[in-house]
BAFI-3210 file (N, C-alpha, C; in Angstrom, 3 decimals, decimal comma, padded with zeros to 6 digits):
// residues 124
n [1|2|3|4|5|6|7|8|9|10|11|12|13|14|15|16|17|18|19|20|21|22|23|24|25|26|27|28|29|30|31|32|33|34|35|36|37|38|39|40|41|42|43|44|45|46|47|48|49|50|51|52|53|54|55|56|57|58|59|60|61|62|63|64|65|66|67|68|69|70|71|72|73|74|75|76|77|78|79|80|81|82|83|84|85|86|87|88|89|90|91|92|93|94|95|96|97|98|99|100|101|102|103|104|105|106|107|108|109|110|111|112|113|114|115|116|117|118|119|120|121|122|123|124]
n.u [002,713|000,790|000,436|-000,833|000,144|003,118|003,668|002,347|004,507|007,246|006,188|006,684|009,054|010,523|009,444|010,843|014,002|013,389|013,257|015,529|017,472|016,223|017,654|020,149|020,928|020,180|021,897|024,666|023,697|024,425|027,048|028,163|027,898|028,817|030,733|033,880|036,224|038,063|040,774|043,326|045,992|047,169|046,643|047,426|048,468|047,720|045,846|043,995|041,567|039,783|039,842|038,223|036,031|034,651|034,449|032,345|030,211|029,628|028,276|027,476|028,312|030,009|029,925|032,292|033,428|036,302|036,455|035,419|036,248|038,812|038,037|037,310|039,595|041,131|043,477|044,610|044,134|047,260|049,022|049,397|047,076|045,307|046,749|047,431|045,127|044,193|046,511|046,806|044,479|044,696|044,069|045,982|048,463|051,050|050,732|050,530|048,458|046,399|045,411|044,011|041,215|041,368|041,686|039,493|037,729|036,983|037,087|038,340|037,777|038,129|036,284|037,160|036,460|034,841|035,287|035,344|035,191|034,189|033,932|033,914|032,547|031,398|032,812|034,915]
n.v [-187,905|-185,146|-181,537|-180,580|-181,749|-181,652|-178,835|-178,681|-180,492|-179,444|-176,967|-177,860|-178,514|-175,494|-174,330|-176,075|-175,296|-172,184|-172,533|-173,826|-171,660|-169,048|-170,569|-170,807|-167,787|-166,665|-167,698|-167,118|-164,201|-164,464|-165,037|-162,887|-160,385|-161,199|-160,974|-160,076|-160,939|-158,236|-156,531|-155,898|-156,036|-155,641|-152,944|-149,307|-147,339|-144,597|-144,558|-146,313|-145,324|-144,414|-146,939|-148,291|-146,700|-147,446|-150,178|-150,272|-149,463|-151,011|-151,289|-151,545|-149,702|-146,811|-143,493|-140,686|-137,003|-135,328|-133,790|-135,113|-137,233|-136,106|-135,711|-137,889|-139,145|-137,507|-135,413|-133,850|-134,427|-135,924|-133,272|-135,239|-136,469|-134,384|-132,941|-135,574|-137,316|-139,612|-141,316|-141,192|-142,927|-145,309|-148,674|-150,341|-152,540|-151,626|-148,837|-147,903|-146,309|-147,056|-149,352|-149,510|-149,052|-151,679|-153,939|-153,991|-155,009|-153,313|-151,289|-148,380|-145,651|-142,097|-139,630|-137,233|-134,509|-133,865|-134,249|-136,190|-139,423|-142,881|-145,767|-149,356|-152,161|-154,360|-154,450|-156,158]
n.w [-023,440|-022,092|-022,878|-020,621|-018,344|-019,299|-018,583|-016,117|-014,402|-015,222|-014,123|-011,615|-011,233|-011,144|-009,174|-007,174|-008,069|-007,534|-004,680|-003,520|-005,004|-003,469|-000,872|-001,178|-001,686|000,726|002,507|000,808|001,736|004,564|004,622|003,566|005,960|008,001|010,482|011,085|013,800|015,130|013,716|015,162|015,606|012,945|012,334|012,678|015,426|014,878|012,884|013,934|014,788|012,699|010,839|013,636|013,535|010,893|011,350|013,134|012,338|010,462|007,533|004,345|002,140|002,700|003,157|003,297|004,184|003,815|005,673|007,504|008,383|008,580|011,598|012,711|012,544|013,835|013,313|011,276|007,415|005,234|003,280|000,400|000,386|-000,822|-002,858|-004,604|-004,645|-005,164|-005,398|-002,831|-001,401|-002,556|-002,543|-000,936|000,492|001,059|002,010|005,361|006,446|005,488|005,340|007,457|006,700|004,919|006,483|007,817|005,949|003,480|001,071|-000,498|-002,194|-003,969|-004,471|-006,375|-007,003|-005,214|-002,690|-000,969|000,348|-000,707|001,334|000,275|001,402|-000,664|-003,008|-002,093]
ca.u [002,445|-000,255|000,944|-000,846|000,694|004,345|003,256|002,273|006,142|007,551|006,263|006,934|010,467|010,764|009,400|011,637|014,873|013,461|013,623|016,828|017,729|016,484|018,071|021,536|020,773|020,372|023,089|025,655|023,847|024,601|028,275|028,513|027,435|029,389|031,569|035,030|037,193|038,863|042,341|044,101|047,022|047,001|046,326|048,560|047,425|047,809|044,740|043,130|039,886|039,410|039,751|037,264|034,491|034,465|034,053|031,561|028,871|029,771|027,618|027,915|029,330|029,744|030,921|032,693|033,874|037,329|036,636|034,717|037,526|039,623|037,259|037,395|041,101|041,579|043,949|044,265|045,100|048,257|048,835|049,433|045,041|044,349|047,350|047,180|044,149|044,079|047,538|046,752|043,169|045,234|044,200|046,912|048,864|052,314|050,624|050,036|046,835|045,380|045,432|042,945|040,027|041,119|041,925|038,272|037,067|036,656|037,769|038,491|037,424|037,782|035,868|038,177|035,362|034,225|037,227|034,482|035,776|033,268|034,573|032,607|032,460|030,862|034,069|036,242]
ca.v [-186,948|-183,818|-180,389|-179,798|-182,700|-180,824|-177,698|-179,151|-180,973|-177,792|-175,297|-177,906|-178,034|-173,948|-174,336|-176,529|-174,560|-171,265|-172,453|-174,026|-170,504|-168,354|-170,957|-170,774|-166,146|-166,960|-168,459|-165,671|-162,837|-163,899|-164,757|-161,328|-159,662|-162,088|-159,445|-161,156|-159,565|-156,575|-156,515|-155,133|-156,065|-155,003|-151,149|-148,593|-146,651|-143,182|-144,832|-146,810|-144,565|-144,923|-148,599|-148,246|-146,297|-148,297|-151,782|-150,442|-149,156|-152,001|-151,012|-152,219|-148,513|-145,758|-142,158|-139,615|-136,189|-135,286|-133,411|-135,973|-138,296|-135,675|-135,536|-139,444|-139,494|-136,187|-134,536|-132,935|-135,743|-134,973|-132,780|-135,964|-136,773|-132,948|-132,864|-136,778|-138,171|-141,269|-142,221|-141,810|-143,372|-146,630|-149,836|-150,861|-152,464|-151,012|-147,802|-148,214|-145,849|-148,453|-151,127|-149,133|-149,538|-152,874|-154,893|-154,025|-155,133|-152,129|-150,795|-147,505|-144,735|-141,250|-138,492|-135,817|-133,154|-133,377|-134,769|-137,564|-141,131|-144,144|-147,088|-150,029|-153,441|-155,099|-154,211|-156,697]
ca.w [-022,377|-022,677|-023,027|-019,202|-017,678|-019,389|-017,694|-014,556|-014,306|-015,393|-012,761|-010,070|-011,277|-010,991|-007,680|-006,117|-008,300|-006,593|-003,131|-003,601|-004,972|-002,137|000,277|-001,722|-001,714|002,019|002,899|000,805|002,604|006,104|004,941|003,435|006,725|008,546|010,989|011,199|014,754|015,040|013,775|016,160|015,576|012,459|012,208|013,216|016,597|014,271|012,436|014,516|014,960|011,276|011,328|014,793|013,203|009,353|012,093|013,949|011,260|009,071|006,098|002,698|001,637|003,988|002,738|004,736|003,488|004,324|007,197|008,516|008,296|009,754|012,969|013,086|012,878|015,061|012,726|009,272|006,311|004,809|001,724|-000,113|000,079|-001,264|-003,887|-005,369|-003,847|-005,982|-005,173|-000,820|-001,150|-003,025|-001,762|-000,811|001,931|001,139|002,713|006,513|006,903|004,295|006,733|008,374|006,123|004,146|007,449|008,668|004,990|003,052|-000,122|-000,797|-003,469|-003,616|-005,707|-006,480|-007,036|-004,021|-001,334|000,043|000,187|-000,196|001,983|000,134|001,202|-001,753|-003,882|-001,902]
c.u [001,741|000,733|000,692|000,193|002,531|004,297|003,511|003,929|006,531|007,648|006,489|008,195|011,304|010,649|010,465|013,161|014,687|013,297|014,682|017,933|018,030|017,202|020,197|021,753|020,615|021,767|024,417|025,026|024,499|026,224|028,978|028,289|028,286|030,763|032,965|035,427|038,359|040,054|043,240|045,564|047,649|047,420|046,883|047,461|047,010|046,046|043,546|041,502|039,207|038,755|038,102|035,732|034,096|033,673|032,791|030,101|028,484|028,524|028,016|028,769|028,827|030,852|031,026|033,674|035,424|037,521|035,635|035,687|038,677|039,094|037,385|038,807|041,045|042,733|044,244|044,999|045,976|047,985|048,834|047,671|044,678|045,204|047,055|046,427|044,048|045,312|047,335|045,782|043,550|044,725|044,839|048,185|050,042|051,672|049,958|048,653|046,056|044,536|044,301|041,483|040,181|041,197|040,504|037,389|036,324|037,810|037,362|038,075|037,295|036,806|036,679|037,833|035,090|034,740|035,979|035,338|034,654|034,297|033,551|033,046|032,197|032,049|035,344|035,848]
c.v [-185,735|-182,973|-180,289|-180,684|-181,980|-179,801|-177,719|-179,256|-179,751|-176,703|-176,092|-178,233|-176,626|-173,878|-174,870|-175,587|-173,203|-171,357|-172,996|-172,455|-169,605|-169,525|-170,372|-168,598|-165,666|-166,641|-167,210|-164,668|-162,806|-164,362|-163,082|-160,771|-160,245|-161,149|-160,604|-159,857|-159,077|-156,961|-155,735|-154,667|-155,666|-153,475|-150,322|-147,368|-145,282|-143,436|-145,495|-146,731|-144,700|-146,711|-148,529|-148,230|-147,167|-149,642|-151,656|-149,885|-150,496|-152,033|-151,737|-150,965|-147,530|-144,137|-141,146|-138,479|-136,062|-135,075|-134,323|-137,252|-137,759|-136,042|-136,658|-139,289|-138,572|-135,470|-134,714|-134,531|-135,134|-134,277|-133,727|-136,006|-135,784|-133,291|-133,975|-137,716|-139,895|-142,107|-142,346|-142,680|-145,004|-147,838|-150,603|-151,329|-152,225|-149,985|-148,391|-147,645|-146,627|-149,465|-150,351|-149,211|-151,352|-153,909|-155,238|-154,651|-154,046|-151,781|-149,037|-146,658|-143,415|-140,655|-137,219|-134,807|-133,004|-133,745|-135,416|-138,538|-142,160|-145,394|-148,349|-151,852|-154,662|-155,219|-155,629|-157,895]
c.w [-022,980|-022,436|-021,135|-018,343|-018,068|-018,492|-016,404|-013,968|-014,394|-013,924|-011,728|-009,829|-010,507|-009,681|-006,903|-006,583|-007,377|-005,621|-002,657|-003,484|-003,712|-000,878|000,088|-001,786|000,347|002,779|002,257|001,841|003,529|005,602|004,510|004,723|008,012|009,635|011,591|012,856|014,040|014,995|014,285|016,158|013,777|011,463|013,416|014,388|015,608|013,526|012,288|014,654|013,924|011,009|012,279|013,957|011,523|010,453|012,578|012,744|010,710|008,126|004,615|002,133|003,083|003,274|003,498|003,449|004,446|005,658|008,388|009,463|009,379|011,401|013,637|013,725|013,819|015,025|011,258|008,630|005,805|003,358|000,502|-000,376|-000,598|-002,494|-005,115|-004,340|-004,448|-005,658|-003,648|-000,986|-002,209|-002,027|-001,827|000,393|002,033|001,783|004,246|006,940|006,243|004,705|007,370|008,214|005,472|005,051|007,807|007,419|004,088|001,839|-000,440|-001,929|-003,647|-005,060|-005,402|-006,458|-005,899|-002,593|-000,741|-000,995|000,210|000,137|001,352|000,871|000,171|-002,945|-003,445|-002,653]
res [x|x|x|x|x|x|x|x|x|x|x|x|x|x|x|x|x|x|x|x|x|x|x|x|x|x|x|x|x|x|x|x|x|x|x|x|x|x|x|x|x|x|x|x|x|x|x|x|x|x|x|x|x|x|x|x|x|x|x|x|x|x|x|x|x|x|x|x|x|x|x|x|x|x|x|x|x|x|x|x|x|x|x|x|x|x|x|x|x|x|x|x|x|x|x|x|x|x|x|x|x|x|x|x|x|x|x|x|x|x|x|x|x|x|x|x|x|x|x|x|x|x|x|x]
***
């Protein structure tokens, strides 16, 4: 066999691997994006709105400053989020406000410098 005739074979290998590829890069996106229903049952009414507004953007990340969060919810977070933010903003479903982002698919993260939370999806 010639070197072109290798070649040739070759790139029409690559070809068919990269449309395999993008079919198989396809196919994850739309299950990533894939919007499961609303758990209702679930998430606690107190944090429902939270829950609400994370479902309805559904973004890959979405960041909200505290008082944004407050505004969502429609009152103050407790002193627990200002004092030990890392231990409220736990993902975790021993805490019930938790359930409010991780039910909807969302993972949690705060920055301490600056009291915003990123909610990410891509993390779960």
């Amino acid at each position: 066999m010639d070197i072109n005739a290798i070649v040739l074979e070759l790139m029409s290998r690559i070809k068919v691997l990269e449309e395999k590829m993008k079919a198989l890069e396809e196919k994850c996106d739309l299950r990533k994006t894939d919007k499961p229903s609303f758990p209702f049952d679930k998430i606690s009414d107190k944090y429902r709105s939270l829950a609400e507004h994370l479902y309805e953007k559904w973004e890959k990340r979405i960041t909200l400053s505290y008082g944004e969060i407050e505004a969502i919810l429609g009152f103050q977070l407790p002193p627990t989020a200002y004092k030990i933010p890392r231990s409220y903003w736990a993902n975790t479903l021993t805490h019930t406000y938790a359930t409010s982002w991780l039910s909807v698919g969302y993972k949690a993260k705060v920055d301490i410098d600056t009291f915003t939370v990123t909610f990410d999806r891509s993390l779960l």
